[in-house]
C-alpha positions in Angstrom: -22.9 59.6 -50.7 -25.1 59.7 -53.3 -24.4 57.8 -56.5 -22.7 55.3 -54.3 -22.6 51.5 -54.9 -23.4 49.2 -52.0 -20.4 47.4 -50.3 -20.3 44.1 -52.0 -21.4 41.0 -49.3 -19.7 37.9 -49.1 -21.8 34.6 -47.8 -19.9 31.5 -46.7 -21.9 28.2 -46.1 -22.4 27.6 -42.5 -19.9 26.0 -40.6 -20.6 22.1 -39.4 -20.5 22.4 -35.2 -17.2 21.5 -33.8 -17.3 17.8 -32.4 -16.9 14.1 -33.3 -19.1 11.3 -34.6 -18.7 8.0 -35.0 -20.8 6.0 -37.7 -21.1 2.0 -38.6 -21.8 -0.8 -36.2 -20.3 -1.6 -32.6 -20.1 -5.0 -30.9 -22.5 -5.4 -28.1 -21.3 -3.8 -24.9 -19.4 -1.2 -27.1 -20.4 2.3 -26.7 -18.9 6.0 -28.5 -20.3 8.9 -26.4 -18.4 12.4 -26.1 -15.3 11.4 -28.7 -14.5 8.3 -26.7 -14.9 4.7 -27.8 -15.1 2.9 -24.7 -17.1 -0.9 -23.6 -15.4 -4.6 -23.5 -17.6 -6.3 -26.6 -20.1 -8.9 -25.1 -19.1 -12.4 -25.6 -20.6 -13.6 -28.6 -19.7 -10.5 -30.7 -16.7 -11.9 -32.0 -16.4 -10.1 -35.2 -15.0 -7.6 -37.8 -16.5 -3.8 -36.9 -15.9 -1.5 -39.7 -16.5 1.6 -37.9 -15.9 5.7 -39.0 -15.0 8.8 -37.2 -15.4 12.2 -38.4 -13.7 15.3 -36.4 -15.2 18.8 -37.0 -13.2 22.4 -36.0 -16.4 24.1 -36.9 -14.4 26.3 -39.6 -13.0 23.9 -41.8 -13.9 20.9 -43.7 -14.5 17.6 -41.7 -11.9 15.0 -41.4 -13.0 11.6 -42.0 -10.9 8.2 -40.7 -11.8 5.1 -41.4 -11.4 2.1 -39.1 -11.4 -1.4 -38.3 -12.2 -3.1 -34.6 -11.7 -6.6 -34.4 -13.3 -8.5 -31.6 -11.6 -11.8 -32.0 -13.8 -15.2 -30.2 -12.8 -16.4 -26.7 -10.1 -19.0 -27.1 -10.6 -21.3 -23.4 -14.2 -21.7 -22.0 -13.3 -22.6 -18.3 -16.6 -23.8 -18.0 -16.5 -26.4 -20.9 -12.9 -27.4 -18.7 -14.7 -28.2 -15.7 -17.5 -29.8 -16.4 -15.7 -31.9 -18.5 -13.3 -32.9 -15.3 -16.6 -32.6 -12.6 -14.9 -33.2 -9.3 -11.6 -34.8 -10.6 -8.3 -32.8 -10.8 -7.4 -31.6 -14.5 -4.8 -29.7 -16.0 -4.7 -27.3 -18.8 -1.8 -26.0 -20.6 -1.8 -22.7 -21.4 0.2 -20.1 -23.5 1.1 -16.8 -23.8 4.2 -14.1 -24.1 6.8 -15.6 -21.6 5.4 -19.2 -22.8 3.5 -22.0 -21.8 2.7 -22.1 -18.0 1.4 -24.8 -16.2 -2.4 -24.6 -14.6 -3.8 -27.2 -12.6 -7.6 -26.9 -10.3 -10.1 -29.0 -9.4 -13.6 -28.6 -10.0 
């Protein structure tokens, strides 16, 4: 048609690839590798992890969470126990949900 105005065009930004990320530091012996978290920290990496995932559709805008992963420190070294006790019996009391429990060994 002559005289005719072209058909108006419409860009949109490109659209982020779907998929997760994770961003800030892991313990030692913590990995994130196709959108799972997965590892049992090292010992020694007792700590505070702030860590942050972002999800993407690939149409909308990314979602961000924020985090926190603790890694608290070991609370019995039952090396420390025994060498202390080196070929002697020894007990050690220990605790948890249903309460303290008797252990006894010998080295």
């Amino acid at each position: 048609m002559a005289g005719a105005s072209p058909a108006p065009s419409r860009s949109s930004p490109p659209a982020s690839a779907p998929g997760t990320a994770e961003s800030g530091p892991l313990p030692a012996g913590v990995t994130y590798a196709n959108g799972v978290l997965s590892g049992t920290p090292v010992l020694g990496s007792n700590g505070v992890y702030p860590i942050t995932f972002t999800a993407s559709n690939g149409i909308s805008s990314p979602v961000v969470q924020n985090f926190t992963l603790i890694v608290p420190g070991r609370r019995r070294d039952d090396r420390v126990v025994a060498d202390r006790h080196r070929g002697a019996p020894y007990s050690v009391q220990l605790t948890g949900p249903a309460g303290p429990r008797p252990t006894s060994g010998r080295s």
